[in-house]
N, C-alpha and C positions, 0 to 999 in steps of 0.2 A: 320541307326537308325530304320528302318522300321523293318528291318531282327531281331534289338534285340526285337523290342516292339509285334513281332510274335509269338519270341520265349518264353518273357515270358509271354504272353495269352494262347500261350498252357503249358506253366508249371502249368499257373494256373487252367488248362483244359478246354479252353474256344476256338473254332475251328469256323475260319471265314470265309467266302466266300472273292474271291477278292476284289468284290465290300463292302461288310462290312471292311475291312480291309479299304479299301479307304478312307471310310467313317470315320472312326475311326481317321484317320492319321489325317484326315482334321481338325476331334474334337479336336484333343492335336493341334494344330499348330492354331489353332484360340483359344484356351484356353492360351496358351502362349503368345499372339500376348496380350490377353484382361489384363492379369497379369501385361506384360511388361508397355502395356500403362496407367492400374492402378499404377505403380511405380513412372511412370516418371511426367503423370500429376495430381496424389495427393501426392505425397511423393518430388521430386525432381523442380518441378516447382512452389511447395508451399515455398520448401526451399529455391530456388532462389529469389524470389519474396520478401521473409522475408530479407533476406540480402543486396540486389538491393533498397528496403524502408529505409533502413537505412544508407544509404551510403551518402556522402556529393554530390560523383562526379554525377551529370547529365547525362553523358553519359550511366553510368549502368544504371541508373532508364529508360534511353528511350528505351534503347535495349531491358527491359521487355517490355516497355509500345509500342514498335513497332512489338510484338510476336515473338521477335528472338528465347526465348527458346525454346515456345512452339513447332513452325515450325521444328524447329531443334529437336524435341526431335521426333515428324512424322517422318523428314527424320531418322533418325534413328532406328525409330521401321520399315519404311519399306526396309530399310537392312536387318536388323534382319530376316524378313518374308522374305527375298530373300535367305538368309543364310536356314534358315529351308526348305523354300522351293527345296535347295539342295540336305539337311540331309533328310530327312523324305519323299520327293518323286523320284523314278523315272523317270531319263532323258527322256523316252518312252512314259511316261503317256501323257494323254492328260490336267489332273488337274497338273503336274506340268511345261508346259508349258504357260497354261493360266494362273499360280500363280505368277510363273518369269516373264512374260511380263509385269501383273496388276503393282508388287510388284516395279520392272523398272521404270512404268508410275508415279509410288507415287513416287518414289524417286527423280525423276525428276520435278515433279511439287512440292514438298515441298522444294527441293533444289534452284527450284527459285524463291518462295517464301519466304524461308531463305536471300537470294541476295537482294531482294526486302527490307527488313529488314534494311538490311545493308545500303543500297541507304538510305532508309528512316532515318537513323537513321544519316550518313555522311552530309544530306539534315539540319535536326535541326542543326546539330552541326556550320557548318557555314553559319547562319542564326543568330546565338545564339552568334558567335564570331564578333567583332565589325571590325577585318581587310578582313572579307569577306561577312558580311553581305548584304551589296549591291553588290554584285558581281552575274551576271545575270550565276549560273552556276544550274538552272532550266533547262535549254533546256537541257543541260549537261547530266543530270543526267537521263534525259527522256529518253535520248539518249541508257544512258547505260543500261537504263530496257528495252528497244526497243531491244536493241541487247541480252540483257539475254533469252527476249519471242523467239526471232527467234531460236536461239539454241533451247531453250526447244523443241519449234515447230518439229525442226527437227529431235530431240534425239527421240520424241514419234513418229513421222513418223519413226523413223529407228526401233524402235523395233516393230513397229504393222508388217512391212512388215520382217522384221529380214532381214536388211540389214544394211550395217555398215554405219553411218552418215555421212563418209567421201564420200561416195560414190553420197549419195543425194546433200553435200554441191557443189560437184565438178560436177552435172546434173544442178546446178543453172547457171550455166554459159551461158546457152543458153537460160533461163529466163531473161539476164539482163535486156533485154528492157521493159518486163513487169512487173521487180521488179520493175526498175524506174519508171515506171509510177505509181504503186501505190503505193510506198512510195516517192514520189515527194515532198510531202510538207514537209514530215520531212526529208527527207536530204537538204534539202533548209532551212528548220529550222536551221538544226545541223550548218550549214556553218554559216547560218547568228546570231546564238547564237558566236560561236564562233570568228566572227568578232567582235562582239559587247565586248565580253570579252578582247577580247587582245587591241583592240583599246579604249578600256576605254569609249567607245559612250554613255552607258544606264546601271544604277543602280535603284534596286529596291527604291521606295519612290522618284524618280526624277520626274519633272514633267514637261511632256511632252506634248507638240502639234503637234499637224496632220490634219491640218483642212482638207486634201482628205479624213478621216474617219473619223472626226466627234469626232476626239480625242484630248479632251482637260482639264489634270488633272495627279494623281500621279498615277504611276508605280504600282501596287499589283502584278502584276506576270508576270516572265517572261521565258515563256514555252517551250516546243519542233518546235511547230508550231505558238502558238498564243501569244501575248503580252497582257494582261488586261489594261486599266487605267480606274479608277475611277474618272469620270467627276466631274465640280463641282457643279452639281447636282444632285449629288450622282448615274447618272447611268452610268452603264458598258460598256466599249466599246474594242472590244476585233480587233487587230491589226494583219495580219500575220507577223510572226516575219521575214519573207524573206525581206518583203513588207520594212519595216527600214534600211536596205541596197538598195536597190534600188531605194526607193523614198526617200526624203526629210525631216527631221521632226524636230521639234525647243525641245530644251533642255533647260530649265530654270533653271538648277543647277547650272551653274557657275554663275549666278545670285546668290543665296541662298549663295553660299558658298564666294560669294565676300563681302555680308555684307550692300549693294548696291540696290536699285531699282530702276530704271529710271523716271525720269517725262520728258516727252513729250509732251507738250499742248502749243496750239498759244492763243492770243487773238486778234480778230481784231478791228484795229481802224479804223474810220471812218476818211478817208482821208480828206475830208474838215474841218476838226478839227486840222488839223497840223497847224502850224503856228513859226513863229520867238519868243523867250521869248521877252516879255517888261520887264521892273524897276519895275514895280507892281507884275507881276507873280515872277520874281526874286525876291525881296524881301519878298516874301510872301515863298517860297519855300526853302529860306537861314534859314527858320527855323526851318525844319523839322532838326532833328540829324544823319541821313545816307545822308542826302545830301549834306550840308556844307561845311565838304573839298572838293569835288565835283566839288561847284560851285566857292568856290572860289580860284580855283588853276585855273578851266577854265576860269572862268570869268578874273582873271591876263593875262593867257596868250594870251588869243584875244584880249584884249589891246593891249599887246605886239604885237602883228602882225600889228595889226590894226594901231596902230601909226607909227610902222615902214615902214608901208605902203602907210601914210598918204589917208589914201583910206575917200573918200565920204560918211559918212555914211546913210544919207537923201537916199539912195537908198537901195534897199534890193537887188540888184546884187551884191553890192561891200560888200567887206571884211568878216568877219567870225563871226558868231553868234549862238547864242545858240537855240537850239528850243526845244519844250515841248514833242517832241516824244523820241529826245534823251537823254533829260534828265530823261525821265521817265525810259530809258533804263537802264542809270547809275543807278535809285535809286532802280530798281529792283536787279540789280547784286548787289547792296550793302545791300540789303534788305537780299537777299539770300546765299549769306556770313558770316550771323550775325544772320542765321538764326538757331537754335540748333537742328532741323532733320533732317538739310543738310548736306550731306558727305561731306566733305570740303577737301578732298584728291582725290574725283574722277571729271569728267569733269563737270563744270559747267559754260553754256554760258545762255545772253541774246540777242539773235540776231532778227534783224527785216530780213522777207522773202519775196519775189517777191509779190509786190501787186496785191491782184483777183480781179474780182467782188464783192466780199465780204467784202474788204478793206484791210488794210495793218498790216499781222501779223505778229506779236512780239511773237517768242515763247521760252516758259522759258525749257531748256536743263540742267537737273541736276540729281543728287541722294539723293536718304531718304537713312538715316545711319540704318535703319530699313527694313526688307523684309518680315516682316508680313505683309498681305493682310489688314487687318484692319486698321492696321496703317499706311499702306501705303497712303491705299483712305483717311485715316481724315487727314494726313498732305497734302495732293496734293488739297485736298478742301477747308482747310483752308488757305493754301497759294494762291489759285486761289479767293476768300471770299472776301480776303484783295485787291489782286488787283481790283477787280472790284468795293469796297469800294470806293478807294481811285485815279481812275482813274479823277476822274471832279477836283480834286487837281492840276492839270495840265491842265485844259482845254482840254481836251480830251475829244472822245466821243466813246463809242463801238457799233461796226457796228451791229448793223441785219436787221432785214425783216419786214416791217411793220405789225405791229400784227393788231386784230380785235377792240383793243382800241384804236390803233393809228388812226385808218379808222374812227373809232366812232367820236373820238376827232374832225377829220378833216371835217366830214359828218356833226358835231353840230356847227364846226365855218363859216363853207359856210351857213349853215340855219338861225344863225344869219347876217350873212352879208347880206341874201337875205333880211333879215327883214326888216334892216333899207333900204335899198335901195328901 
């Protein structure tokens, strides 16, 4: 191409020096270069773009909206210029060695920023699809632009020094030790994304705790190296993702996806308050409407025993009786059986637990049929409301600690007793 664009400068009588020739060549090959890329990005990227806006599927709209044309339309003009740079220069020169290296180096960085497109554009797509949505393949995908950079890396290492990239991949071998050490976390990443993948461990929007990090809240990302969760205080707390493999960490989505919330809470009673029921607390308690069949199924059958035992009953060693801790027991499980934001299909006990210093607690073991967080706490407080309402119904008493009115109280009936005395 040079030898015709010589020959017709001098048809047209026009007689150049080498270096004008050179010069010249350069002019038509960046005149070209400026044409082509006036084509592609006002004519062909406008066009695309037009058509991409009107389309129903989302996928084309994101491929513009992630510059895959564009990119792709560079990689292509720096072909082009590599092509020209064939035609129009001189294997010998010095301009077209440095043109084919440049023209290399562009092809190779728009090509992986084309890739990069691609990732980004696979990344919406199942994000956007509900059967992979929560599917932790972030790390994944880090993964596989990690390994695109390193090729490039070493495609532009091969052509600076013009040597074939086989050659530099197959010199890393005696790198390994200090590849691994600095890529340490992300291949520790890569392992432990992909454990967390196949074993189904950790979905985006799960919520997770960690209390060795300080992490306690939902999922937003789950990375090459690092985990986010958004606490519930709204700050950030960023996990290594190795770190979930090898440490411990609590998962509250089988929670969420059971329908289910746990309630957990004692109450204590003040042990000197227990006592055997009388005919008065009995009778008085036959009236509530959770506790009637209750009482009077039990109240039958310890007759029953009681008579067949002819036992004594002037003594409170002999025979079987009812008392006000257990029945309080009974009328909570029936309280919370009949209760309409208790899961009535998952475990629900009322057991009383080893007496503390504190007294002897009774704690209620069940599920809200709700796992919203708000609703959770107003039914767990309203049902905890009630019992404390309704505990002196039974003669019963709840344990604590003497407060600074109780002391007052106590401080002003000694001060009259000193009085009259």
């Amino acid at each position: 191409m040079k030898e015709y664009l010589i020959s017709w400068l001098l048809a047209m009588g026009v007689e150049l020096t080498p270096l004008q020739t050179n010069l010249v060549v350069l002019a038509v090959i960046i005149i070209i270069s400026v044409f082509i890329h006036w084509i592609f990005h006002q004519i062909v990227i406008k066009l695309v773009k037009k058509m991409t806006s009107k389309s129903r599927h989302t996928w084309r709209k994101m491929l513009f909206e992630k510059k895959l044309f564009s990119r792709l339309a560079l990689t292509i003009q720096g072909i082009i210029l590599f092509i020209q740079t064939s035609l129009w220069l001189s294997p010998e020169s010095l301009s077209h060695y440095l043109l084919q290296n440049l023209s290399l180096i562009w092809i190779t960085l728009f090509i992986t920023l084309t890739l990069y497109s691609l990732v980004d554009v696979f990344a919406y797509l199942t994000r956007k699809n509900k059967r992979t949505s929560n599917l932790p393949i972030q790390g994944l995908l880090q993964a596989v632009k990690l390994f695109i950079t390193v090729m490039a890396i070493i495609i532009v290492i091969a052509v600076l020094i013009n040597r074939s990239p086989l050659l530099i991949i197959s010199g890393l071998g005696a790198m390994t030790a200090v590849l691994l050490l600095v890529f340490k976390d992300p291949i520790m990443g890569l392992v432990a994304g992909i454990q967390l993948s196949a074993n189904n461990l950790l979905h985006l929007g799960d919520w997770l705790e960690m209390p060795s990090y300080g992490a306690d809240g939902d999922v937003i990302e789950i990375g090459l190296t690092t985990v986010k969760v958004q606490n519930w205080d709204k700050t950030i707390t960023t996990i290594p993702t190795y770190a979930l493999i090898s440490d411990s960490f609590k998962n509250w989505q089988g929670m969420t996806d059971s329908g289910g919330r746990r309630i957990m809470r004692s109450i204590y009673i003040d042990a000197n308050s227990v006592r055997f029921m009388d005919q008065k607390l009995f009778d008085h308690l036959q009236g509530a409407r959770l506790l009637a069949p209750y009482l009077t199924e039990k109240k039958s059958e310890i007759d029953s025993v009681n008579n067949a035992n002819n036992d004594n009953m002037d003594m409170k060693v002999n025979g079987r009786r009812l008392t006000n801790l257990g029945t309080l027991r009974a009328y909570l499980a029936s309280y919370l059986k009949n209760h309409p934001n208790i899961h009535q299909e998952m475990t629900l006990i009322v057991r009383q637990l080893a007496a503390e210093n504190t007294g002897i607690p009774i704690q209620i073991y069940a599920f809200t049929n709700t796992t919203n967080w708000n609703e959770y706490e107003d039914i767990q407080g309203n049902i905890f409301d009630h019992i404390y309402a309704i505990i002196d119904a039974f003669d019963l008493r709840i344990h604590q600690a003497p407060g600074s009115g109780d002391i007052n109280s106590l401080s002003h009936f000694f001060n009259l007793r000193g009085q009259k005395d």
